[in-house]
PyMOL Python script that loads the backbone (N, CA, C, O; Angstrom):
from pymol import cmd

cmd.read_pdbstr("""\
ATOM      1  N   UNK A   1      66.827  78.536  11.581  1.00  0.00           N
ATOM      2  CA  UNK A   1      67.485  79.767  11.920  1.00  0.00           C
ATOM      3  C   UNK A   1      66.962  80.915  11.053  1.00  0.00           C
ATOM      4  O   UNK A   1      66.898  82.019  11.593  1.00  0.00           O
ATOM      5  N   UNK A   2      66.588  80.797   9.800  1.00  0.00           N
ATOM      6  CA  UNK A   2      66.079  81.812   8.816  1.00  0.00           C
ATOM      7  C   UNK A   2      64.992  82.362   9.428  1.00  0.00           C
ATOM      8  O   UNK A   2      64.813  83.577   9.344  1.00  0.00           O
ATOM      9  N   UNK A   3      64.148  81.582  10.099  1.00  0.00           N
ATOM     10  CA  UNK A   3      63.007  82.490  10.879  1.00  0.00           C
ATOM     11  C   UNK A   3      63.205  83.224  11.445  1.00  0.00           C
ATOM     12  O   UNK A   3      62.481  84.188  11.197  1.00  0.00           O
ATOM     13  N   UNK A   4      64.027  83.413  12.367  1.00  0.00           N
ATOM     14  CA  UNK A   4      64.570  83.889  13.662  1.00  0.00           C
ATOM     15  C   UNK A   4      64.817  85.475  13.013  1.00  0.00           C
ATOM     16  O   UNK A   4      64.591  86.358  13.840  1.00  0.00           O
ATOM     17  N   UNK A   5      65.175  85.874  11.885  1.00  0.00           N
ATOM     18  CA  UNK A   5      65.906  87.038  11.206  1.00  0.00           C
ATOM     19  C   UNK A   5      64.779  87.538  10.269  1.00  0.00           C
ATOM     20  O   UNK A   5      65.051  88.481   9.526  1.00  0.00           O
ATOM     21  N   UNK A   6      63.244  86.866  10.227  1.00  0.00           N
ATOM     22  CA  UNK A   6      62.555  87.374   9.493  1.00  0.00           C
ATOM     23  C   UNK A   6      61.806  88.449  10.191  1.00  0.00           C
ATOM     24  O   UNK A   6      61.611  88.431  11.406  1.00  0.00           O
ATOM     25  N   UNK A   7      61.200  89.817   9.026  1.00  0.00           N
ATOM     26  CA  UNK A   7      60.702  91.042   9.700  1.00  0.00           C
ATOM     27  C   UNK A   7      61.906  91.907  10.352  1.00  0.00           C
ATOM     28  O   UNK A   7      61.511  92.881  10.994  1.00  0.00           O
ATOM     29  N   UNK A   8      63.152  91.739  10.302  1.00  0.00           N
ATOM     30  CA  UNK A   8      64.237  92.530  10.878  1.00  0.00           C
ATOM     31  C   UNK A   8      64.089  93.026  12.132  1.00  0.00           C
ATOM     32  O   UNK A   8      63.880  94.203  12.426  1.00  0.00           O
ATOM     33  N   UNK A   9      64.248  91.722  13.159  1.00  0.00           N
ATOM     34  CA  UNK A   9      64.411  91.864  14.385  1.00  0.00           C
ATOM     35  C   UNK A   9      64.897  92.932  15.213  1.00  0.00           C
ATOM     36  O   UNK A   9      65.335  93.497  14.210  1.00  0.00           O
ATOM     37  N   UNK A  10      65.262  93.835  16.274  1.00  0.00           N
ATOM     38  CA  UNK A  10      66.738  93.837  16.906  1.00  0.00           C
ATOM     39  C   UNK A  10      66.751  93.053  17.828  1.00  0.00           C
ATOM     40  O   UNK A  10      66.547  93.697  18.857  1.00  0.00           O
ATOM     41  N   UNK A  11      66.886  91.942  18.054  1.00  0.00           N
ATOM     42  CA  UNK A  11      67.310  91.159  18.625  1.00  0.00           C
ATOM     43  C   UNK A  11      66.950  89.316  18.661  1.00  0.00           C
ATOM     44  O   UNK A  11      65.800  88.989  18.955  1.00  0.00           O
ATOM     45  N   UNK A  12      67.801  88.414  18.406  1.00  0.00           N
ATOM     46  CA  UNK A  12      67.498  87.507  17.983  1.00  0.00           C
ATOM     47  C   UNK A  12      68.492  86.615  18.594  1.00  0.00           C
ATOM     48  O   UNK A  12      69.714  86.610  18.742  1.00  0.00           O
ATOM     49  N   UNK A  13      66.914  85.421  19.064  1.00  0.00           N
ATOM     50  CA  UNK A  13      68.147  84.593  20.351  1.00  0.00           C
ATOM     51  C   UNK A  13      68.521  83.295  19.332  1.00  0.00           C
ATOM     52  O   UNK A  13      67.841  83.044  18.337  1.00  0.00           O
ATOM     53  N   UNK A  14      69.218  82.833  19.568  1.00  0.00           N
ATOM     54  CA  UNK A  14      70.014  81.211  19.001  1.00  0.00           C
ATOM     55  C   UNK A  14      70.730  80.463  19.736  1.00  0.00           C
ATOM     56  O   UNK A  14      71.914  80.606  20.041  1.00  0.00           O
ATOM     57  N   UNK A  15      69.924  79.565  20.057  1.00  0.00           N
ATOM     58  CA  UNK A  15      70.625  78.161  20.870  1.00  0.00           C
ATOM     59  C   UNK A  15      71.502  77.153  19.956  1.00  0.00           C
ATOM     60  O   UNK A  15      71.140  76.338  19.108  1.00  0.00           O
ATOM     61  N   UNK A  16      72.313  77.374  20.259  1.00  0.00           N
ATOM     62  CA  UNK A  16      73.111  76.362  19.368  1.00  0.00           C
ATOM     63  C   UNK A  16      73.201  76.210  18.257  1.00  0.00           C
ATOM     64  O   UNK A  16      73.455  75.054  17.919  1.00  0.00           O
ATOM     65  N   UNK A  17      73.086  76.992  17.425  1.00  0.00           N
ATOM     66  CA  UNK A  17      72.749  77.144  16.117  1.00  0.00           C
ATOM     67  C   UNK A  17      72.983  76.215  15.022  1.00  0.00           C
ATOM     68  O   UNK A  17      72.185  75.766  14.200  1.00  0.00           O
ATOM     69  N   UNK A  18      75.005  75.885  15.259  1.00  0.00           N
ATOM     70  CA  UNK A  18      75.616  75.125  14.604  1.00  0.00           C
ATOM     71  C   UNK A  18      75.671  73.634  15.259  1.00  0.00           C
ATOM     72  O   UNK A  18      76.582  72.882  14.914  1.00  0.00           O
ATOM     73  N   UNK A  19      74.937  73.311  15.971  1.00  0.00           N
ATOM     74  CA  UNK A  19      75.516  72.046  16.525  1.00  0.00           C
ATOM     75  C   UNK A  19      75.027  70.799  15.481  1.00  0.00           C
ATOM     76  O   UNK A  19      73.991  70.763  14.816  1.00  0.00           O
ATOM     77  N   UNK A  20      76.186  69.721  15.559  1.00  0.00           N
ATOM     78  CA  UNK A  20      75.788  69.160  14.823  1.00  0.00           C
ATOM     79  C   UNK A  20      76.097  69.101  13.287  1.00  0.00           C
ATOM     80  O   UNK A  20      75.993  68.174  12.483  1.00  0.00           O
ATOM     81  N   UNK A  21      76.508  70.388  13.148  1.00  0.00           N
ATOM     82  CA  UNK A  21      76.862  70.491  11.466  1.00  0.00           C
ATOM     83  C   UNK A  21      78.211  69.994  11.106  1.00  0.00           C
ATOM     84  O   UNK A  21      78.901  69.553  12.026  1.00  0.00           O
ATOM     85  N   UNK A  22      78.688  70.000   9.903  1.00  0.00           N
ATOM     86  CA  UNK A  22      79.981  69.776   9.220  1.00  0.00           C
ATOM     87  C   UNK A  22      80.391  71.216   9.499  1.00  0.00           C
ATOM     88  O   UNK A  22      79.626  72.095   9.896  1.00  0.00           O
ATOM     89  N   UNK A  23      82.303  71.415   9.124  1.00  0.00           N
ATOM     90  CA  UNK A  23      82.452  72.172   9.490  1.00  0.00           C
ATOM     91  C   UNK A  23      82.288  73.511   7.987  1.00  0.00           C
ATOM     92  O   UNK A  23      82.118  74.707   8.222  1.00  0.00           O
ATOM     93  N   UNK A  24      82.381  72.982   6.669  1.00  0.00           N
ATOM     94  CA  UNK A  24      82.193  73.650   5.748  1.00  0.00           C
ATOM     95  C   UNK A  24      80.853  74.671   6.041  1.00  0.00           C
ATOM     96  O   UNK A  24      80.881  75.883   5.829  1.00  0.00           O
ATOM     97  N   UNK A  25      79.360  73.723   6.714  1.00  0.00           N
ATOM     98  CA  UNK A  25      78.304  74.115   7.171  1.00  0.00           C
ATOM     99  C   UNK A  25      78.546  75.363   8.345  1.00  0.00           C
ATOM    100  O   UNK A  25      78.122  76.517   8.404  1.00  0.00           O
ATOM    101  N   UNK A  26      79.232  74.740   9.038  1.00  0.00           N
ATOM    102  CA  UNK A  26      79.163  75.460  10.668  1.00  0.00           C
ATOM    103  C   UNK A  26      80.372  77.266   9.896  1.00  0.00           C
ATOM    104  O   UNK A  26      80.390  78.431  10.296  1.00  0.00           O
ATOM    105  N   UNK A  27      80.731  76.936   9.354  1.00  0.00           N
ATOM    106  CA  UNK A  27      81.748  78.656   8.644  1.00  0.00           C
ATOM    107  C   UNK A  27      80.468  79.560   7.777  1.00  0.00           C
ATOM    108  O   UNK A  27      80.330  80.781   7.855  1.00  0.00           O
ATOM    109  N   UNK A  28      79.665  78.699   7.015  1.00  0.00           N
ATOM    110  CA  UNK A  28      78.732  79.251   6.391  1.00  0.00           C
ATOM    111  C   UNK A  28      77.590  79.969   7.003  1.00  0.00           C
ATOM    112  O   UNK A  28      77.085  81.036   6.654  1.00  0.00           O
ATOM    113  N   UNK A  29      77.194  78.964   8.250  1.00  0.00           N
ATOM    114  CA  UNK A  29      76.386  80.160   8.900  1.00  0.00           C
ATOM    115  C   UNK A  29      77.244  81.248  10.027  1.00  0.00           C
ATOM    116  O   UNK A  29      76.874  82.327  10.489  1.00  0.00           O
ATOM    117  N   UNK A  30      78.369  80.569  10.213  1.00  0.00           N
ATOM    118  CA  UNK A  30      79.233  82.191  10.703  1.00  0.00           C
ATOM    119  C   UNK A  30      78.744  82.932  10.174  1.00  0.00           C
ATOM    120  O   UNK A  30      77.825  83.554  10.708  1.00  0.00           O
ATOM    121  N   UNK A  31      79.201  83.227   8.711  1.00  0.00           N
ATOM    122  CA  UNK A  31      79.359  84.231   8.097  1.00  0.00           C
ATOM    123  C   UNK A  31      77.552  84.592   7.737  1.00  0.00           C
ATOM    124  O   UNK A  31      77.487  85.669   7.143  1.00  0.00           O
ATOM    125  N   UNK A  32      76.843  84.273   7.847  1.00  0.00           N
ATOM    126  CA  UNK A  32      75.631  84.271   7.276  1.00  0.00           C
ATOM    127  C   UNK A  32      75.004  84.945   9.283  1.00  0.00           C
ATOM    128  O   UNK A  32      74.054  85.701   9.485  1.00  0.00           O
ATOM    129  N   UNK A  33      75.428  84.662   9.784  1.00  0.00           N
ATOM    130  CA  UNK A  33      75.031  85.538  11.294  1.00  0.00           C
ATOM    131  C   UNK A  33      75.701  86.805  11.184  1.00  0.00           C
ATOM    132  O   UNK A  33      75.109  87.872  11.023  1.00  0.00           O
ATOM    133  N   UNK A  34      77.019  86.658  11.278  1.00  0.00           N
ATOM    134  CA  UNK A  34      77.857  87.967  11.415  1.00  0.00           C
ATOM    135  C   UNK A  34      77.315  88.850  10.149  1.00  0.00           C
ATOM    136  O   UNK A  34      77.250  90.071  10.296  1.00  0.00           O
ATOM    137  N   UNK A  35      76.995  88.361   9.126  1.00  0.00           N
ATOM    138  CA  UNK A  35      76.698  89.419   8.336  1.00  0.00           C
ATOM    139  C   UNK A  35      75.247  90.295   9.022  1.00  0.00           C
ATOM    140  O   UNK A  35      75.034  91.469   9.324  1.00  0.00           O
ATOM    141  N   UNK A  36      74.463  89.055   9.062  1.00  0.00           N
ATOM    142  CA  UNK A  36      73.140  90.362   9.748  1.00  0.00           C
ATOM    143  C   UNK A  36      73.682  91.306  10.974  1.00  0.00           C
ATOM    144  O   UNK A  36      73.252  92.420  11.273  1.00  0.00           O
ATOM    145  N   UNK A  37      74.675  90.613  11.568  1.00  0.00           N
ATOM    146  CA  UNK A  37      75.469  91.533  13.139  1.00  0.00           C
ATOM    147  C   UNK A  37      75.579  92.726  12.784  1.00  0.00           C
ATOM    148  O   UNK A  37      75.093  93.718  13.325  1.00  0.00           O
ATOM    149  N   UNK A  38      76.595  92.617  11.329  1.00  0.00           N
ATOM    150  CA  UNK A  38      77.189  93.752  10.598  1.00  0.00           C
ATOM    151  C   UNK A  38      76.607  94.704  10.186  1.00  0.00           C
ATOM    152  O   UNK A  38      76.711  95.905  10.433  1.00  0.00           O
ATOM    153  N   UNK A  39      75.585  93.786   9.138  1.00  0.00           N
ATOM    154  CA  UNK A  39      74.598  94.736   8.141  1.00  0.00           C
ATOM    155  C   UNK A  39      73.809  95.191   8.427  1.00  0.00           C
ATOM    156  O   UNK A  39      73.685  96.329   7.975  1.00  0.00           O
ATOM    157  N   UNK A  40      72.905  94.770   9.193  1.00  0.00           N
ATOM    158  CA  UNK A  40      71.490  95.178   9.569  1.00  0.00           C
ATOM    159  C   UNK A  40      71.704  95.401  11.188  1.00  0.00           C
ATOM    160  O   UNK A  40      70.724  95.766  11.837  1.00  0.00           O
ATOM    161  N   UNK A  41      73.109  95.165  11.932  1.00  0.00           N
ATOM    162  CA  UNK A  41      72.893  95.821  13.356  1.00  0.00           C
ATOM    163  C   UNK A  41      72.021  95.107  13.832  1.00  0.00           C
ATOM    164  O   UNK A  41      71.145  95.957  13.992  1.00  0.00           O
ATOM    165  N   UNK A  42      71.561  94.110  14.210  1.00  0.00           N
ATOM    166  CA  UNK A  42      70.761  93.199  14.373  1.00  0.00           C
ATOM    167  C   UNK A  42      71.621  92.777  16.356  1.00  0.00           C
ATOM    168  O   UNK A  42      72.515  93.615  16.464  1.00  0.00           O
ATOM    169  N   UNK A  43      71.613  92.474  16.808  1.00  0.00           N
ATOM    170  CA  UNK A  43      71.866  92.291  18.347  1.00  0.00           C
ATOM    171  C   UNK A  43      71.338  90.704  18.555  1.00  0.00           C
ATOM    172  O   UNK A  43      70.184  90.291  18.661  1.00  0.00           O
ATOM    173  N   UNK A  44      72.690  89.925  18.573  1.00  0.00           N
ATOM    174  CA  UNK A  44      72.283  88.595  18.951  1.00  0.00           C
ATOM    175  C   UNK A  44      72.618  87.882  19.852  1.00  0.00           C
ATOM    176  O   UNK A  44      73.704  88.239  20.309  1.00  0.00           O
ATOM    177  N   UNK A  45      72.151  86.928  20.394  1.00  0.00           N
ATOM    178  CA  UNK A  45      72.008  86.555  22.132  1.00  0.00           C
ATOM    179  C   UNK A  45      72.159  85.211  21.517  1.00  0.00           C
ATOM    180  O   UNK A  45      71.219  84.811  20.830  1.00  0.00           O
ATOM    181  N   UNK A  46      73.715  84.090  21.736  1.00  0.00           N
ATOM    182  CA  UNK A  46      73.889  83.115  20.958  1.00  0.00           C
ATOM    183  C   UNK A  46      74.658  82.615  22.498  1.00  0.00           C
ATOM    184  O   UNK A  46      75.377  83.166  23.331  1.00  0.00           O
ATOM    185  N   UNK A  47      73.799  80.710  22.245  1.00  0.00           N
ATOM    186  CA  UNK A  47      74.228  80.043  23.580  1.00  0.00           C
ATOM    187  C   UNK A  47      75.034  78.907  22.361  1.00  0.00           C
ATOM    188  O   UNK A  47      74.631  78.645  21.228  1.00  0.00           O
ATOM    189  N   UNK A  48      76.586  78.257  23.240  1.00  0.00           N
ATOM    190  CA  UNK A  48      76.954  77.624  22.514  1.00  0.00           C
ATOM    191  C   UNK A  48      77.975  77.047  23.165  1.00  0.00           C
ATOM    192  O   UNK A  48      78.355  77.677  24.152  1.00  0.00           O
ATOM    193  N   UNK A  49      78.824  75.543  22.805  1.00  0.00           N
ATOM    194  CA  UNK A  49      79.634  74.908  23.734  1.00  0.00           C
ATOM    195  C   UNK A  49      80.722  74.685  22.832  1.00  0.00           C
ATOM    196  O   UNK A  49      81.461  73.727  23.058  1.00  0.00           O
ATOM    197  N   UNK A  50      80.931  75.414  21.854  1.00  0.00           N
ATOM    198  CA  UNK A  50      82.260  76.275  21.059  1.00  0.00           C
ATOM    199  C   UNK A  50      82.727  77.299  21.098  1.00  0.00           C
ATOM    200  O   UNK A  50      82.399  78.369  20.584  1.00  0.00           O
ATOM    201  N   UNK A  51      83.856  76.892  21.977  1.00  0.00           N
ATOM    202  CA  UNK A  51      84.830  78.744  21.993  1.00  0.00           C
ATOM    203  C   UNK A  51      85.052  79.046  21.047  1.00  0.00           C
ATOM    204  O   UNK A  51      84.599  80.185  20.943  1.00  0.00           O
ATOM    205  N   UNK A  52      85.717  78.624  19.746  1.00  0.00           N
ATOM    206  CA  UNK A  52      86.461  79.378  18.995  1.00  0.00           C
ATOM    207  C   UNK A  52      84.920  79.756  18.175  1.00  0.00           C
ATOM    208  O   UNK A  52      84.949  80.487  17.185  1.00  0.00           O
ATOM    209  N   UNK A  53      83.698  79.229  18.650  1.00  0.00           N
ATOM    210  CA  UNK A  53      82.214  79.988  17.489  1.00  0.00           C
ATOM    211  C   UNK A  53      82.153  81.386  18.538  1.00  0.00           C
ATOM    212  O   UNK A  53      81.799  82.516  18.203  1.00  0.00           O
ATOM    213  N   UNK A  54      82.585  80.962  19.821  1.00  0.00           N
ATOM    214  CA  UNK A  54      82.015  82.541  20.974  1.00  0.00           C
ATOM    215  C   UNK A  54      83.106  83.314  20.494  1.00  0.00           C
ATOM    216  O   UNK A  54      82.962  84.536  20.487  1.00  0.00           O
ATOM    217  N   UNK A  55      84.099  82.853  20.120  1.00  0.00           N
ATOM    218  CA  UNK A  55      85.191  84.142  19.842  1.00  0.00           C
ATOM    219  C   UNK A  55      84.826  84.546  18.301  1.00  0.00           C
ATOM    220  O   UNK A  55      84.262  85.611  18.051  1.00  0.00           O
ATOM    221  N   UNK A  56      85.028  84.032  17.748  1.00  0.00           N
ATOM    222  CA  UNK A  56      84.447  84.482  16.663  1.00  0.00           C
ATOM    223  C   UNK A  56      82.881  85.322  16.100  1.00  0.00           C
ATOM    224  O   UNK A  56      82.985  86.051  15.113  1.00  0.00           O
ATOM    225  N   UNK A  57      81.841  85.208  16.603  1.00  0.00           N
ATOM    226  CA  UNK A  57      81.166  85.591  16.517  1.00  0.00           C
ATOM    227  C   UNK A  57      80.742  86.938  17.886  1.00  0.00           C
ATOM    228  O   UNK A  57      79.646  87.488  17.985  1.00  0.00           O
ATOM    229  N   UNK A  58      81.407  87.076  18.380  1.00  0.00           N
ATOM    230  CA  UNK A  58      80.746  87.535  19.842  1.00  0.00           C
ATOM    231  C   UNK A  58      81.415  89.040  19.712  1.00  0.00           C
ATOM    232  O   UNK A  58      82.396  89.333  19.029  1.00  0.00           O
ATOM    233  N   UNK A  59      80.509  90.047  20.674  1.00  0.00           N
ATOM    234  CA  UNK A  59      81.344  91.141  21.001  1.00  0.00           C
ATOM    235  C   UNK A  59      81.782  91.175  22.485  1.00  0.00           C
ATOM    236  O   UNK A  59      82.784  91.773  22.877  1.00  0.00           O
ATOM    237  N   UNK A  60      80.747  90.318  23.446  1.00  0.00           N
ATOM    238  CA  UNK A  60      80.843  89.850  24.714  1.00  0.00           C
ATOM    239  C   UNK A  60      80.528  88.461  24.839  1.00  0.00           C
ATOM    240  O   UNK A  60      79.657  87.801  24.270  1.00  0.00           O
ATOM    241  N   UNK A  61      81.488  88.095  25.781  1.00  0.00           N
ATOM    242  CA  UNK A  61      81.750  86.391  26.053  1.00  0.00           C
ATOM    243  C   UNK A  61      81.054  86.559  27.635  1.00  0.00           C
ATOM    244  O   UNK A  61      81.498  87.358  28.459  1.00  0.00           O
ATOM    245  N   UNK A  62      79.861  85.635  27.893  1.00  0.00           N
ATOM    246  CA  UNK A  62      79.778  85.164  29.185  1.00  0.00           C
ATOM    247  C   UNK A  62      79.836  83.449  29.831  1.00  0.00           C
ATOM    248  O   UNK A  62      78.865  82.692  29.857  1.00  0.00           O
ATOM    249  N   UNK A  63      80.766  83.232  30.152  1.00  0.00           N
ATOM    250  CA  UNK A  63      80.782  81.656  30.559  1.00  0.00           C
ATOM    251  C   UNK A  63      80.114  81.392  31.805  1.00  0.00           C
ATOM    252  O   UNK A  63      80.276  82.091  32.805  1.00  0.00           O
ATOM    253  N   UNK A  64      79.478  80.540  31.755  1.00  0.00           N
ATOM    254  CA  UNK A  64      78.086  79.970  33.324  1.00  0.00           C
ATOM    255  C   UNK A  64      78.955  78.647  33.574  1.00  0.00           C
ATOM    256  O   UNK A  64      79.337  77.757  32.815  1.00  0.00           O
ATOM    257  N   UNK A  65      79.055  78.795  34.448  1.00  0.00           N
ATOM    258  CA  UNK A  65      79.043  77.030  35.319  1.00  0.00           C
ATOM    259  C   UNK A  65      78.866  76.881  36.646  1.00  0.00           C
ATOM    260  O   UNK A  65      79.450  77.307  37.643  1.00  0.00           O
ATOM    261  N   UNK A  66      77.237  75.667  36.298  1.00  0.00           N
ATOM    262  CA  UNK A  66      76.771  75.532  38.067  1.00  0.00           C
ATOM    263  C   UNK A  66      76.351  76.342  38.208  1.00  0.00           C
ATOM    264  O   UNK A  66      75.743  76.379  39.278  1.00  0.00           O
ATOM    265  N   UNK A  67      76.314  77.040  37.743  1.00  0.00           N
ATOM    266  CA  UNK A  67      74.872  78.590  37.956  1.00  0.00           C
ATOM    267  C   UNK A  67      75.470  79.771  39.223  1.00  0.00           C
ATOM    268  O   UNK A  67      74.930  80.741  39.753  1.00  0.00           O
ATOM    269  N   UNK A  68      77.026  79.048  39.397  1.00  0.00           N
ATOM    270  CA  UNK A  68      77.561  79.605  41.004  1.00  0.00           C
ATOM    271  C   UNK A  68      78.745  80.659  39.837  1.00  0.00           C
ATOM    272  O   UNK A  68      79.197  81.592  40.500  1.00  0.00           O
ATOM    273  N   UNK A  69      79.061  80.670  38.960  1.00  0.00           N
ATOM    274  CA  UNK A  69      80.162  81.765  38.862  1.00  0.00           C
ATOM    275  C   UNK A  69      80.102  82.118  37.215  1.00  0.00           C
ATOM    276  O   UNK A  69      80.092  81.296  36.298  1.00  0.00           O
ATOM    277  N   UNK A  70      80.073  83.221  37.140  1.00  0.00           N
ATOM    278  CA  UNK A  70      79.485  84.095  35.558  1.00  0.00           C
ATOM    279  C   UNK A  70      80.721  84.791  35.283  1.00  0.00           C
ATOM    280  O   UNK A  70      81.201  85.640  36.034  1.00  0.00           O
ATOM    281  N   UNK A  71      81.253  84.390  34.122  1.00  0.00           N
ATOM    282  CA  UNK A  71      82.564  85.449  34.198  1.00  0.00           C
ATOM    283  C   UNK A  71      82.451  86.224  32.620  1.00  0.00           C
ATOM    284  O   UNK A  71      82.216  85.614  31.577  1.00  0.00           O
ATOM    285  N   UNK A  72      82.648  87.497  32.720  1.00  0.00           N
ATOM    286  CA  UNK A  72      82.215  88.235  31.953  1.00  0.00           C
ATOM    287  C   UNK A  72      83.232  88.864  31.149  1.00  0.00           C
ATOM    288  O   UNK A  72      84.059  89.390  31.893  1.00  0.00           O
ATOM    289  N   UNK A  73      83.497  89.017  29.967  1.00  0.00           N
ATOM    290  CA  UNK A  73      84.557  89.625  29.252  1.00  0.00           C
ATOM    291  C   UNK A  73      83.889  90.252  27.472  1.00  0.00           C
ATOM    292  O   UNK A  73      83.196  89.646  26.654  1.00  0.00           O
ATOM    293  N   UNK A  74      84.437  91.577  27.425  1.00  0.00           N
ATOM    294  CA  UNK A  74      84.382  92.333  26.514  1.00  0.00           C
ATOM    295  C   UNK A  74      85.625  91.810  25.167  1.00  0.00           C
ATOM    296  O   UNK A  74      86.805  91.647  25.478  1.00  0.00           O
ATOM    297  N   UNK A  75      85.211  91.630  23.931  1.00  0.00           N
ATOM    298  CA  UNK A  75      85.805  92.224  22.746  1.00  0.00           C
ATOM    299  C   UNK A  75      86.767  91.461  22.944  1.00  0.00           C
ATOM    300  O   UNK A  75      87.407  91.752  21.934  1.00  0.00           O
ATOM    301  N   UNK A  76      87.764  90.234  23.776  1.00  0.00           N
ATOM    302  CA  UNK A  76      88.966  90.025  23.954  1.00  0.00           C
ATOM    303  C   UNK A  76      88.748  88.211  23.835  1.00  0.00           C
ATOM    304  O   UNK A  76      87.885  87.658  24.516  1.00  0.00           O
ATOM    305  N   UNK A  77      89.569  87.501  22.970  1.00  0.00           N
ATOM    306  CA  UNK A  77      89.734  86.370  22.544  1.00  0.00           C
ATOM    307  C   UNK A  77      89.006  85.332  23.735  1.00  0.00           C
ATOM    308  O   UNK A  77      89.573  85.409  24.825  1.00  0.00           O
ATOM    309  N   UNK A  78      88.224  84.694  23.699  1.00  0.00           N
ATOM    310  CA  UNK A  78      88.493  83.793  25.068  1.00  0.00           C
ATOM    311  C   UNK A  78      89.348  82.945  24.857  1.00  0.00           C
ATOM    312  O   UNK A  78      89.778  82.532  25.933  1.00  0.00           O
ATOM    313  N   UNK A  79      90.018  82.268  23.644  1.00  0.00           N
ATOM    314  CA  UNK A  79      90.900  81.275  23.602  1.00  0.00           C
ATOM    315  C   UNK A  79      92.183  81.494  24.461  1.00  0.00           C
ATOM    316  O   UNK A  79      92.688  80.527  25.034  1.00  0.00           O
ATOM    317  N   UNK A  80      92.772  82.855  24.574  1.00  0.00           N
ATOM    318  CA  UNK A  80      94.047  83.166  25.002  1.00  0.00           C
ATOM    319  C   UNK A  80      93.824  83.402  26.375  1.00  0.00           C
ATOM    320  O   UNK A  80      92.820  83.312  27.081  1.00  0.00           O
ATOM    321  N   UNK A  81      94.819  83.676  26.555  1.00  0.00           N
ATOM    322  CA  UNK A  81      94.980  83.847  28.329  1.00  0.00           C
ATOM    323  C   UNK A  81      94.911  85.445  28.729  1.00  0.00           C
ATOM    324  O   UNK A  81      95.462  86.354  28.108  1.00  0.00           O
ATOM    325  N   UNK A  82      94.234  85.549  29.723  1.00  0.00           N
ATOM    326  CA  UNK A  82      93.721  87.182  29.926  1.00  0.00           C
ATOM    327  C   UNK A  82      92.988  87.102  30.983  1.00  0.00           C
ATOM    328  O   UNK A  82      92.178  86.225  31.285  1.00  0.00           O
ATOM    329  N   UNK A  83      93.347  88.218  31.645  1.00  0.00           N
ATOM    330  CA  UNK A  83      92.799  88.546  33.555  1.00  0.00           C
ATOM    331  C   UNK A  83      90.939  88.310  32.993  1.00  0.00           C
ATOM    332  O   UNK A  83      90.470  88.722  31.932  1.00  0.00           O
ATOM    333  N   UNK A  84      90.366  87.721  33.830  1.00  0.00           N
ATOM    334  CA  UNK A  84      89.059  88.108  33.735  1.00  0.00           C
ATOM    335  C   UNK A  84      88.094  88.009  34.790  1.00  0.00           C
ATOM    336  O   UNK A  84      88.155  87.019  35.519  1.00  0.00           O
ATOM    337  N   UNK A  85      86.894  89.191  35.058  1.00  0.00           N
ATOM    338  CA  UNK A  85      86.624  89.740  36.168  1.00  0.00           C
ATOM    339  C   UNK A  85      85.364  88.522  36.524  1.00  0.00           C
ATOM    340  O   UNK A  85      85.053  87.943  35.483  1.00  0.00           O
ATOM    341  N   UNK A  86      84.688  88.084  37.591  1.00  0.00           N
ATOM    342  CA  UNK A  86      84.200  86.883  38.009  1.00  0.00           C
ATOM    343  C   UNK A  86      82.725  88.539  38.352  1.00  0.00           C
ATOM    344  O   UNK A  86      82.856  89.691  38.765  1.00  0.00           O
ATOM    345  N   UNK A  87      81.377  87.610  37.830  1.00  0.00           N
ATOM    346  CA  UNK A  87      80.304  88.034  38.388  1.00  0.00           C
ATOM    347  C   UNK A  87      79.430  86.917  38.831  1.00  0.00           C
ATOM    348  O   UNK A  87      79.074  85.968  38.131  1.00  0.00           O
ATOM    349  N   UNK A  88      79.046  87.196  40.399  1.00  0.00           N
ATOM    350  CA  UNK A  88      78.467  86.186  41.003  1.00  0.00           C
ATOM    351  C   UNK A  88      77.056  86.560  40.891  1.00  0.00           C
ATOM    352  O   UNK A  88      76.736  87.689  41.262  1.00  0.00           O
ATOM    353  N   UNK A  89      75.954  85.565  40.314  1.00  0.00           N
ATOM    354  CA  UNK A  89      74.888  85.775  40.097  1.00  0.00           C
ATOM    355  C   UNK A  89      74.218  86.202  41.547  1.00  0.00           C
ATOM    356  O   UNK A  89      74.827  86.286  42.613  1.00  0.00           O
ATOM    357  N   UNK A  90      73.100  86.400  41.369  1.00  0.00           N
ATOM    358  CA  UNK A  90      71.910  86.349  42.770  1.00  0.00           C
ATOM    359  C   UNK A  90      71.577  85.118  42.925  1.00  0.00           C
ATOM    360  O   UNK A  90      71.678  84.301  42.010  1.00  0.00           O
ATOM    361  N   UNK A  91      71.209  84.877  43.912  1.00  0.00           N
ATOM    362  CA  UNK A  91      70.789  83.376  44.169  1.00  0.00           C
ATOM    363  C   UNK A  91      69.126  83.792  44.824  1.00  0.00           C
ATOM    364  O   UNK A  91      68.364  82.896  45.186  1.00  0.00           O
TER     365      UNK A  91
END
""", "prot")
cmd.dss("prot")
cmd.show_as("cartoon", "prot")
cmd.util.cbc("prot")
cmd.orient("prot")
């Protein structure tokens, strides 16, 4: 992952970043992403099969499934319950 942030990107993709880790590990690079988010404004494009890492780290949540329904939400918890608007890809 340290590569990914070398030369001061704007924009930097991460697949899964934490998978696999302990959870002491998986808080450490939270905070070690969100800080470049913060500090350096850095714009990151993070795929992952942990909500509470998409809520936490995210400013926009997009969930895919089956490639048939994209649902898109701004700034707002995905854990909780909340209207959310459905975008149907192109096929």
């Amino acid at each position: 992952m340290a590569i990914a942030f070398i030369g001061d990107p704007a924009v930097v993709i991460l697949d899964e970043p934490t998978s696999g880790m302990d959870p002491q590990s998986r808080r450490f690079t939270w905070d070690v992403i969100r800080g470049f988010k913060v500090d350096k404004g850095i714009s990151i494009l993070l795929t992952t099969h942990f909500m509470d890492e998409a809520d936490i780290l995210s400013d926009r949540v997009a969930i895919m499934s089956k490639v048939r329904r994209c649902t898109f939400k701004l700034v707002q918890p995905v854990l909780k319950p909340r209207q959310v608007s459905a975008i149907e890809p192109e096929m």
